[in-house]
C-alpha beads as a LAMMPS data file, in Angstrom:
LAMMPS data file: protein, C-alpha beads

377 atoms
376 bonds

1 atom types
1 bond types

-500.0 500.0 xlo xhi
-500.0 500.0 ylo yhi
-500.0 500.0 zlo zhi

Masses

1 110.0

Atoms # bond

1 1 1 330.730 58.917 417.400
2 1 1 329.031 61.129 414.277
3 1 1 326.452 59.924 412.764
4 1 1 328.425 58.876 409.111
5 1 1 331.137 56.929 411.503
6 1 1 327.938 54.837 412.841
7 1 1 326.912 54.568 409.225
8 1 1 330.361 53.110 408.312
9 1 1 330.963 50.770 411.798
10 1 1 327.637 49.533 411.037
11 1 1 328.511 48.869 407.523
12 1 1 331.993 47.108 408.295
13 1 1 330.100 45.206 410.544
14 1 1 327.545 43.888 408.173
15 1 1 330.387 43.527 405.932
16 1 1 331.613 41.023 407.988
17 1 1 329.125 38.984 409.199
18 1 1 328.070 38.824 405.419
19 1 1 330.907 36.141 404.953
20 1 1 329.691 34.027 407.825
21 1 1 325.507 34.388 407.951
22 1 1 323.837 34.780 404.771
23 1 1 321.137 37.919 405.753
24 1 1 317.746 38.159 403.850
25 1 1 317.655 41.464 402.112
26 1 1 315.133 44.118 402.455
27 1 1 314.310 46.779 399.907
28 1 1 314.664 50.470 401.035
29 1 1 311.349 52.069 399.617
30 1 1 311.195 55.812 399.296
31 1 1 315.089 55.851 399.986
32 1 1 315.422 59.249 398.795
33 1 1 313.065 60.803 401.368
34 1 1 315.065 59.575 404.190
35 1 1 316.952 61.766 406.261
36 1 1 318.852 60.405 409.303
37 1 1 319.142 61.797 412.483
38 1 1 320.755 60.735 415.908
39 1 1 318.521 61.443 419.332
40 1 1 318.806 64.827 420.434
41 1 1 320.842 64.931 423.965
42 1 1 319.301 67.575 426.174
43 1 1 321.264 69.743 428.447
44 1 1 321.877 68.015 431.690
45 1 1 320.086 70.118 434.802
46 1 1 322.596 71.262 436.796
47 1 1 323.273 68.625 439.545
48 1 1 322.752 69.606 443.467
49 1 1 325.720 70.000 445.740
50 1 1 325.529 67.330 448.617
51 1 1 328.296 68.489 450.442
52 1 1 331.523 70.322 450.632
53 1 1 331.381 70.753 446.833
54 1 1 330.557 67.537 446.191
55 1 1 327.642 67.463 443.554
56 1 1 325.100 65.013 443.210
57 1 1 325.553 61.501 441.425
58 1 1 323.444 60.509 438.167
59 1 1 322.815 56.784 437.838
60 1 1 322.341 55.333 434.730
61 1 1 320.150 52.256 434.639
62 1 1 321.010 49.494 432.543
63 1 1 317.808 49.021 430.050
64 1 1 317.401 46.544 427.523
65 1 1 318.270 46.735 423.789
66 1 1 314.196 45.397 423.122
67 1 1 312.670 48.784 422.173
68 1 1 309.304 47.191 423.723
69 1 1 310.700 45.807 426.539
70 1 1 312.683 49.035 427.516
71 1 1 309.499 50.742 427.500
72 1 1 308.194 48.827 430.683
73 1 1 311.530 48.956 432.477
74 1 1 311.549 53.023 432.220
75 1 1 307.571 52.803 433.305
76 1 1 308.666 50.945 436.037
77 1 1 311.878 53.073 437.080
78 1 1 310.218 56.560 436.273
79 1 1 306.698 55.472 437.345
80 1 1 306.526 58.465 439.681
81 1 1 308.531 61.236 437.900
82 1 1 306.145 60.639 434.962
83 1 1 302.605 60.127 437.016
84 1 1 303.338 63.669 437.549
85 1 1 303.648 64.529 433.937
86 1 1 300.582 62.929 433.351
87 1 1 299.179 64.573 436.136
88 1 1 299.424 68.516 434.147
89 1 1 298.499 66.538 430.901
90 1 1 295.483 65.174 432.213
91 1 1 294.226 68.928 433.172
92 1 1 293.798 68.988 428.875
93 1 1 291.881 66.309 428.320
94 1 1 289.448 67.338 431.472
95 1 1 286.857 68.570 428.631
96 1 1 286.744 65.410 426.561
97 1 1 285.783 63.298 429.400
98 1 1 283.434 65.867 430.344
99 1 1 282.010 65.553 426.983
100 1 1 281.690 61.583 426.470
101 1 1 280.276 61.545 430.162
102 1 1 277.921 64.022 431.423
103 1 1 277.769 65.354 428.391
104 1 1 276.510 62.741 426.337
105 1 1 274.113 61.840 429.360
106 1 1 272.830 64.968 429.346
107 1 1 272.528 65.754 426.307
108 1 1 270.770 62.489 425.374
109 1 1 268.034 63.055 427.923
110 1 1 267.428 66.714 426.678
111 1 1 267.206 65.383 422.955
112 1 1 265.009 62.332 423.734
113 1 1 263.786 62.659 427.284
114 1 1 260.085 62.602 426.337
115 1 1 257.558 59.802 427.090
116 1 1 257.155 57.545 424.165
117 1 1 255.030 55.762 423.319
118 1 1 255.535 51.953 421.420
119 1 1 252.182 50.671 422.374
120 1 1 249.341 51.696 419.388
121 1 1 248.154 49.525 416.863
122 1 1 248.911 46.480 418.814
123 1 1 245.587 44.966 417.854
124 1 1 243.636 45.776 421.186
125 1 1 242.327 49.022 420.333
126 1 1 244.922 50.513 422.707
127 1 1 244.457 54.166 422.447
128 1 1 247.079 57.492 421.091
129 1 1 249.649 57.828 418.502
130 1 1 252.496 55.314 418.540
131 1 1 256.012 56.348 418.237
132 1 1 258.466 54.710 416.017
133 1 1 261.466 52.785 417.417
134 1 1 263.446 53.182 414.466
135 1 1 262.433 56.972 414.650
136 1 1 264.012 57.114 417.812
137 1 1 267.188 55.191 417.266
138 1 1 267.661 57.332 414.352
139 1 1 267.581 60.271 416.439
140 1 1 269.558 59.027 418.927
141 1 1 272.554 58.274 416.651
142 1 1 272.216 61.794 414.385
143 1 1 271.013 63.962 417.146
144 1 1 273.006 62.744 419.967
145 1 1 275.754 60.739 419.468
146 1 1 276.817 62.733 416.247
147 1 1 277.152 65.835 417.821
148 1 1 278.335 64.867 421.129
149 1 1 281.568 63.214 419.161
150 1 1 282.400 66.338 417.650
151 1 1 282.569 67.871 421.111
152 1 1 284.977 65.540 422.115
153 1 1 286.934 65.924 418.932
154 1 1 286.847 69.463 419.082
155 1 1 287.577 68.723 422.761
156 1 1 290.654 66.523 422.013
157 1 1 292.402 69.823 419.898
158 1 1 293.290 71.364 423.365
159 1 1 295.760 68.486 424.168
160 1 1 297.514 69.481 421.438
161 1 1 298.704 72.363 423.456
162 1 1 300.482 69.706 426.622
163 1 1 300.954 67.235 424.104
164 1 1 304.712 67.774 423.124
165 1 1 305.485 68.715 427.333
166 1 1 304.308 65.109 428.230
167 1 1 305.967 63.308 425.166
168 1 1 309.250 65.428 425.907
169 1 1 309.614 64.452 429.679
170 1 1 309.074 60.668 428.095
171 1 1 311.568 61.120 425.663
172 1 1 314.070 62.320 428.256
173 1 1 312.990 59.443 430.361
174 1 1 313.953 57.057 427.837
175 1 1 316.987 58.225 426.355
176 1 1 317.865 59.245 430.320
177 1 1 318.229 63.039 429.604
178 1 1 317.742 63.227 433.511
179 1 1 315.437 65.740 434.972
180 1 1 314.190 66.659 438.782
181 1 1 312.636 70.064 437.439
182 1 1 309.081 68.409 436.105
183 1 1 307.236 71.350 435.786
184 1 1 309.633 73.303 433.996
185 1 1 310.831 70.393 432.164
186 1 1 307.298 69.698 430.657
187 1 1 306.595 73.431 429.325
188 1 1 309.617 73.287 428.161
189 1 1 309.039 70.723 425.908
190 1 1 305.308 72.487 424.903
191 1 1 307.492 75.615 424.110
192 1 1 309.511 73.979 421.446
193 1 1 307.158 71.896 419.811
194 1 1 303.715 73.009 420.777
195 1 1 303.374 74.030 416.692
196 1 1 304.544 70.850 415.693
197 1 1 301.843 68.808 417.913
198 1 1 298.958 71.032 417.245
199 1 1 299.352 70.747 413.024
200 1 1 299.276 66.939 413.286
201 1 1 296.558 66.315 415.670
202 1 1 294.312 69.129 413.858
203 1 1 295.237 66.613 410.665
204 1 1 293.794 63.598 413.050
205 1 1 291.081 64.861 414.007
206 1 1 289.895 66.142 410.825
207 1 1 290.328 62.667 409.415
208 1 1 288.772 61.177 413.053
209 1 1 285.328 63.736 412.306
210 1 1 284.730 62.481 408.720
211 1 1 284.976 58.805 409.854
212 1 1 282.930 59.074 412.723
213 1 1 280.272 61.097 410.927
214 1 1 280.254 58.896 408.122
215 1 1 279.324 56.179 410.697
216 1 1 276.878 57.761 412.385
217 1 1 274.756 58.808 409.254
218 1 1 275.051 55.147 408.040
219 1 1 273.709 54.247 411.513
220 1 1 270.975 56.572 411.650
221 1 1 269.709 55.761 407.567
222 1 1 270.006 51.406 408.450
223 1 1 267.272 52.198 411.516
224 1 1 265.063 54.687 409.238
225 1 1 265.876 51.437 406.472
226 1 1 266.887 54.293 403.932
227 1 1 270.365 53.626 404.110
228 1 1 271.260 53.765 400.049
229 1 1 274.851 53.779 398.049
230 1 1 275.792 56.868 399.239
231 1 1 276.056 56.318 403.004
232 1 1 277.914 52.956 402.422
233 1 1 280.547 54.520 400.151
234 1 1 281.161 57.261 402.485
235 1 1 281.894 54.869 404.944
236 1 1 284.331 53.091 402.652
237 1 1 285.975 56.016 401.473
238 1 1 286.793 57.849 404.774
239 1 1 287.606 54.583 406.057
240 1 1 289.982 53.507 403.442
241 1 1 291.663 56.724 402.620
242 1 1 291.162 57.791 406.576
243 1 1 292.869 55.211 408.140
244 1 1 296.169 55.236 406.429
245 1 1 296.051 58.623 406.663
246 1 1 296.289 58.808 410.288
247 1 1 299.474 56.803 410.360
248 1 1 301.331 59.750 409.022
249 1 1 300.683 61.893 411.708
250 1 1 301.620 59.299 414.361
251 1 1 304.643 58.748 413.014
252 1 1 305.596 62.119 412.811
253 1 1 305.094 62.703 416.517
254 1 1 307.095 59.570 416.939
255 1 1 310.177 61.947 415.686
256 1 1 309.696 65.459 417.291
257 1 1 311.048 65.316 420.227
258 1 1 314.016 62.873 419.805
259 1 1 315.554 64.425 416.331
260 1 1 316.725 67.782 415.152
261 1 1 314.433 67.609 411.973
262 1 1 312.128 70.131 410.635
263 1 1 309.026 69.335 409.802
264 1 1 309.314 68.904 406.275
265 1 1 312.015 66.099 406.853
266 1 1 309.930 64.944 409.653
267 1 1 306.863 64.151 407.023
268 1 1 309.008 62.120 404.794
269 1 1 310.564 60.250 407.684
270 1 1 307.304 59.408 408.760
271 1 1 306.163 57.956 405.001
272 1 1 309.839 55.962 404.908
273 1 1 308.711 54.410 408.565
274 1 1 305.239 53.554 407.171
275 1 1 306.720 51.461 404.086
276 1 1 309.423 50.012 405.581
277 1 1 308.270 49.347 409.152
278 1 1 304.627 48.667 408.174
279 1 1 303.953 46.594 410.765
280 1 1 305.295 47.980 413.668
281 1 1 303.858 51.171 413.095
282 1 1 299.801 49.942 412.039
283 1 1 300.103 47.231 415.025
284 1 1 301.197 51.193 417.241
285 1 1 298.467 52.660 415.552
286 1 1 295.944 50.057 416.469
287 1 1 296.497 49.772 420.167
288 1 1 296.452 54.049 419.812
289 1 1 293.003 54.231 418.197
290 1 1 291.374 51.021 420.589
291 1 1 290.618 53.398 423.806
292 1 1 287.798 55.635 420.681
293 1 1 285.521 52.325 420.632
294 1 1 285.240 53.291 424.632
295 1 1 283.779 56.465 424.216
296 1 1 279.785 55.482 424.038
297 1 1 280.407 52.265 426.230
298 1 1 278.411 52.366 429.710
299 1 1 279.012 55.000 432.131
300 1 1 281.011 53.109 434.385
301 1 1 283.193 51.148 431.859
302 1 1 284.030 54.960 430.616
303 1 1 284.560 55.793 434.296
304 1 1 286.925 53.025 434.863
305 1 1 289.019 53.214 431.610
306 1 1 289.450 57.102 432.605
307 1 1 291.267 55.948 435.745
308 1 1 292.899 53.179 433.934
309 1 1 294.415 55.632 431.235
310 1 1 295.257 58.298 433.525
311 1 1 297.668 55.875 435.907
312 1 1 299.088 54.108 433.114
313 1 1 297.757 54.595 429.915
314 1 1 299.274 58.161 428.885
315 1 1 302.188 57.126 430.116
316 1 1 302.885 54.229 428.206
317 1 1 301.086 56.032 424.987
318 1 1 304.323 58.313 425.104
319 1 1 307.058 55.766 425.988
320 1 1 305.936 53.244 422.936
321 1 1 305.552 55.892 420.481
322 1 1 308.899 57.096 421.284
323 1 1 310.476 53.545 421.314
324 1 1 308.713 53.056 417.693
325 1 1 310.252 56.367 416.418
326 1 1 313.365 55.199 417.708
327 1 1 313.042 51.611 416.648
328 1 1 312.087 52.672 413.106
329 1 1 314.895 55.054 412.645
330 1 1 317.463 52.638 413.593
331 1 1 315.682 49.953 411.156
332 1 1 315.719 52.472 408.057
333 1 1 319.467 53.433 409.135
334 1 1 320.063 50.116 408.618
335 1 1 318.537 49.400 405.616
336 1 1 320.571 52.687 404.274
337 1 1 323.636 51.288 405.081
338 1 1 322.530 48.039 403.453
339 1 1 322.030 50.329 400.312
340 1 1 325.050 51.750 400.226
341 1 1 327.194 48.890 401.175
342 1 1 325.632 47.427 397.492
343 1 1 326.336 50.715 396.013
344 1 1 330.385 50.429 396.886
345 1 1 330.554 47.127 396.288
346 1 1 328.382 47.273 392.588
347 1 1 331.045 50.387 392.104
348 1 1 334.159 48.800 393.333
349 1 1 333.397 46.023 391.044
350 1 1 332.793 48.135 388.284
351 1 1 336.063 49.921 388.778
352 1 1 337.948 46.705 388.894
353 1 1 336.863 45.792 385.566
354 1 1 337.214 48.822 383.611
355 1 1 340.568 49.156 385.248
356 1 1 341.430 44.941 383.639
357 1 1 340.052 46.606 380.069
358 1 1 342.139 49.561 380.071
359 1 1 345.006 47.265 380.857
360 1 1 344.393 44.679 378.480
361 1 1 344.028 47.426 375.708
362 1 1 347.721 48.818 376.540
363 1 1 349.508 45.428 377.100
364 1 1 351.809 45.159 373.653
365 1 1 351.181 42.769 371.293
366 1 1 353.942 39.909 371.312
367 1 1 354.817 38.301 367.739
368 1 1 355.494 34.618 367.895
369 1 1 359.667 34.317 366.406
370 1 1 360.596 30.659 365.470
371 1 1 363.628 29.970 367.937
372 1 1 365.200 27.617 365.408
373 1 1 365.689 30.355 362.882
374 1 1 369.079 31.964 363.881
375 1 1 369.759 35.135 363.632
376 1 1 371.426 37.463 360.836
377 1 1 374.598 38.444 361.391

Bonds

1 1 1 2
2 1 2 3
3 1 3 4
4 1 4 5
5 1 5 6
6 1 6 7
7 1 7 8
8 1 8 9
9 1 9 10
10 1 10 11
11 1 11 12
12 1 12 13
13 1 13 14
14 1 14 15
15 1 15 16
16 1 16 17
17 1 17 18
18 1 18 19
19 1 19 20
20 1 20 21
21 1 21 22
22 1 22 23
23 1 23 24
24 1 24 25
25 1 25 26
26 1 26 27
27 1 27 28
28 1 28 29
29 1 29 30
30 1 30 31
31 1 31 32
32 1 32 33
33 1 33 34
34 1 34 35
35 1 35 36
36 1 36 37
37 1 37 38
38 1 38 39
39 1 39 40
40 1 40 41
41 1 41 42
42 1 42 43
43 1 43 44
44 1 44 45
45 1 45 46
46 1 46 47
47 1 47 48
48 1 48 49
49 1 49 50
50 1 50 51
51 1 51 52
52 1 52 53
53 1 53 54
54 1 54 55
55 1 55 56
56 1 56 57
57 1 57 58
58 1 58 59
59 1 59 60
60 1 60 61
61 1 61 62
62 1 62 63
63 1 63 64
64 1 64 65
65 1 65 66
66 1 66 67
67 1 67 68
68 1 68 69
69 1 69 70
70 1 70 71
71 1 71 72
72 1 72 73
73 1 73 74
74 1 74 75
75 1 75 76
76 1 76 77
77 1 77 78
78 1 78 79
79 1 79 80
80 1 80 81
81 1 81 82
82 1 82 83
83 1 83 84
84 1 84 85
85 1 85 86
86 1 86 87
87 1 87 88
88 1 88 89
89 1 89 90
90 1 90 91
91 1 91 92
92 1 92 93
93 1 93 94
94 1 94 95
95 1 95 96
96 1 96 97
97 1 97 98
98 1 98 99
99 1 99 100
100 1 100 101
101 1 101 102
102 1 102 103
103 1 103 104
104 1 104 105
105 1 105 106
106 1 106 107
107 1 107 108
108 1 108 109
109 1 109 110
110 1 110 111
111 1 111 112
112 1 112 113
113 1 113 114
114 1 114 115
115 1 115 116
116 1 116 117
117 1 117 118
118 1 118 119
119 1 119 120
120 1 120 121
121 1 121 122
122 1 122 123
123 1 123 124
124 1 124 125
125 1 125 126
126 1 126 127
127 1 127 128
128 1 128 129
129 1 129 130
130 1 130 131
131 1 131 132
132 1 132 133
133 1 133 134
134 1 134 135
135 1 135 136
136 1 136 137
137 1 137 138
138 1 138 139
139 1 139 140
140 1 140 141
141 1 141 142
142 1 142 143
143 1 143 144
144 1 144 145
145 1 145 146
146 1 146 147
147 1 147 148
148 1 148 149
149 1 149 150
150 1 150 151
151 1 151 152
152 1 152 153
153 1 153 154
154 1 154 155
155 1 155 156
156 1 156 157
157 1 157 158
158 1 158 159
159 1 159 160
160 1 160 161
161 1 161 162
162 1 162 163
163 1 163 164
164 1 164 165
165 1 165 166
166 1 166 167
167 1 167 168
168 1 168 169
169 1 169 170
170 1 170 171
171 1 171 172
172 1 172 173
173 1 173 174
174 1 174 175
175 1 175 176
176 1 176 177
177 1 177 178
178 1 178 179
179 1 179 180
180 1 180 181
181 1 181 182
182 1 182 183
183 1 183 184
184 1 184 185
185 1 185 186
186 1 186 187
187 1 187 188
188 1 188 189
189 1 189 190
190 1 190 191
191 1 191 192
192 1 192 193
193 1 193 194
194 1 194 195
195 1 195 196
196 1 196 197
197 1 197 198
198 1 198 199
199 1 199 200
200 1 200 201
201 1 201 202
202 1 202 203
203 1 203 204
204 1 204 205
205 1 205 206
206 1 206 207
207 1 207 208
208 1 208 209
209 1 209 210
210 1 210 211
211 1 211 212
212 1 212 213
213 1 213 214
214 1 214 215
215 1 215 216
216 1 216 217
217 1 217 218
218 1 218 219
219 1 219 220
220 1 220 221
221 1 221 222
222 1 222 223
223 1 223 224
224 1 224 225
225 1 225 226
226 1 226 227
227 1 227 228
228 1 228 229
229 1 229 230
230 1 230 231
231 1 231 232
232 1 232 233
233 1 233 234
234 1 234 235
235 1 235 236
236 1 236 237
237 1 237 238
238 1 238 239
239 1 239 240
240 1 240 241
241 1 241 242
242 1 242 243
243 1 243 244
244 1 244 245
245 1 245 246
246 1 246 247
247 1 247 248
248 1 248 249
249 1 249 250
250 1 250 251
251 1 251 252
252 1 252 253
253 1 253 254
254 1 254 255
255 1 255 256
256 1 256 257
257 1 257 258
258 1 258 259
259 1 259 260
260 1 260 261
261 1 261 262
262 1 262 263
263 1 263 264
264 1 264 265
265 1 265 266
266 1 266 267
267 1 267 268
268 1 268 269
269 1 269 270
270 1 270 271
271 1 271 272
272 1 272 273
273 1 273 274
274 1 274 275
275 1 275 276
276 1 276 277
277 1 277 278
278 1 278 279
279 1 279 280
280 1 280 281
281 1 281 282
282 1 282 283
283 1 283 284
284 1 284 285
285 1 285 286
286 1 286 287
287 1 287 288
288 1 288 289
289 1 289 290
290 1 290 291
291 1 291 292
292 1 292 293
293 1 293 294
294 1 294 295
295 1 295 296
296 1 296 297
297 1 297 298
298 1 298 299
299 1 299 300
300 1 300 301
301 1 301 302
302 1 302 303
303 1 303 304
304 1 304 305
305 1 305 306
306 1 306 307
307 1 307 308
308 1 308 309
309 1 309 310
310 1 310 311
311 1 311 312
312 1 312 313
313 1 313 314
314 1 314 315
315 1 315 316
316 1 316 317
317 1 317 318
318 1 318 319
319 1 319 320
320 1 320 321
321 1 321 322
322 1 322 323
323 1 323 324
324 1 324 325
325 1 325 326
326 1 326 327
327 1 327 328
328 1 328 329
329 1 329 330
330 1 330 331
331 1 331 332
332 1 332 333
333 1 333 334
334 1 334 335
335 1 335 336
336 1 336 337
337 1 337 338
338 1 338 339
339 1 339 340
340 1 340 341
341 1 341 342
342 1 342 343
343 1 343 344
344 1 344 345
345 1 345 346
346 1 346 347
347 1 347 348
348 1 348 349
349 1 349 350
350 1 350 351
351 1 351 352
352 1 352 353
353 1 353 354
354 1 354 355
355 1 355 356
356 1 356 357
357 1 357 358
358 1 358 359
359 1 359 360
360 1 360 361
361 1 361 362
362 1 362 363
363 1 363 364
364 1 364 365
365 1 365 366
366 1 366 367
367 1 367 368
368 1 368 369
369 1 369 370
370 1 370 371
371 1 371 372
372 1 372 373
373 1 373 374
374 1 374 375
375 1 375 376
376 1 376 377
């Protein structure tokens, strides 16, 4: 079925449960920037001959209609063929962990691995030149942490490179584009959108390093107690203007893989899914952006939410966002046919009742003749 028959089923059918449930209507903001699109089908791998000519049967698993809940029953089915996925993405982000672990270790005893000293001017006559705690702290967040995040950042632009392979074996796990091929299947899917990937998450982290930065100076001028305007209202601004801003991107990689869109069309997609799905896609981008706040916890809790993202979390990174792309497409298709069910009706009607003026202008005029007056002869 094309896409406009869907359009049109889906309309009849709305046409028709209009009569019986009364549906609450939803405004379709930034209509004219949608474009609809139907999933991509990938070309099935050819299947392996069992015997005697006889090739290989696919199954298809019977998922769930719950975008959310079809994303754990394809976790659990394809736990294995996507571990394995992971498995090459993971070489990618390799440097980032590197960064927020050793490196930040490291790095913070070569900035302040000196003795200090905290104990002058106690009142004792204790001997030498103090040091200042809030000296230090300052330090610590400017000198260290500061620069150490913008490692990882910097860091983080080299999964842009595996990022489309893992979200592309995901997609095909979803939609059940079966594949046995992982390897080939997973640079496949970095060869035809590796571009894509690596503009948006350049965006991100861009918007990422301003917000961090901006927290870090703040942190540094509070323990120095210099802190003025300036540093609060960078804060707010990267903040406030940052935060939406990173939506877009995550909504455009929602799309790449699963529709035949260019990038252009992709970008206003991804603005129609932010008004109209709001919050679907800020609830995705919370639970996206929660694993950051891990990134200067203890060594260990960074050692165990590693592992923890590596068996699982990846995995079901790629599998939601492509359920919400898919999810939010559907939802704006629907509110488009919603649209343009009005439209025909509000035009229909309008026909109908230019068509009764036209014929009330050409009906004859009838003159009123008394029946009792005969006729001449």
């Amino acid at each position: 079925m094309g896409l406009m028959d869907r359009i049109n089923a889906a309309a009849q059918e709305s046409a028709k449960q209009g009569g019986t449930r009364p549906q609450r209507e939803h405004k379709f903001l930034l209509s004219g920037l949608f474009t609809p699109a139907e999933v991509v089908t990938e070309p099935e791998e050819e299947s392996k001959v069992v015997v005697a000519g006889l090739r290989e049967a696919k199954v298809k698993r019977e998922y769930s209609e719950s975008p959310i809940k079809r994303v754990f029953e394809v976790y659990r089915a394809d736990f294995l063929k996507l571990l394995r996925c992971v498995a090459i993405f993971i070489v990618s982000t390799l440097p980032i962990i590197i960064a927020i672990t050793l490196g930040l270790q490291y790095y913070e005893n070569y900035i302040l691995g000196g003795t200090y000293n905290f104990m002058a001017n106690i009142g004792v006559g204790y001997p030498g030149i103090g040091d200042s705690i809030s000296q230090a702290v300052a330090v610590q967040q400017w000198q260290v942490y500061e620069p150490v995040f913008l490692m990882a950042v910097a860091a983080a632009f080299i999964c842009s490179i595996f990022m489309p392979g893992l979200f592309y074996c995901a997609k095909r796990c979803y939609h059940q584009d079966s594949f046995k091929k992982i390897v080939i299947t997973f640079f496949m899917g970095v060869k035809k959108y590796w571009w894509k990937f690596m503009i948006c998450v350049f965006v991100g982290l861009g918007i990422v390093a301003a917000m961090g930065t901006s927290i870090f100076y703040l942190l540094s001028q509070q323990s120095l107690g210099t802190a003025g305007a300036g540093a609060y209202c960078a804060v707010v601004f990267t903040w406030v203007i940052g935060v939406p801003l990173l939506l877009i991107p995550m909504a455009m990689m929602t799309q790449f893989t699963q529709y035949n869109l260019t990038f252009i069309q992709t970008l206003k997609n991804a603005l129609v899914f932010i008004f109209n799905t709001p919050f679907t896609i800020i609830f995705t981008g919370l639970v996206c952006g929660a694993p950051l706040f891990l990134m200067f916890a203890t060594l260990i809790v960074r050692i165990i939410a590693f592992i923890v993202i590596a068996l699982a979390g990846y995995t079901l990174w790629a599998l939601w966002l492509t359920a919400i792309g898919k999810r939010s497409m559907d939802k704006c298709i629907e509110y488009r046919n919603a649209n343009l069910r009005k439209i025909q009706i509000a035009e229909r009607q309008a026909q109908k009742a230019n068509y009764n003026g036209q014929a009330k202008k050409k009906k004859p005029a009838q003159t009123y003749q008394n029946p009792k007056k005969k006729k001449k002869k």
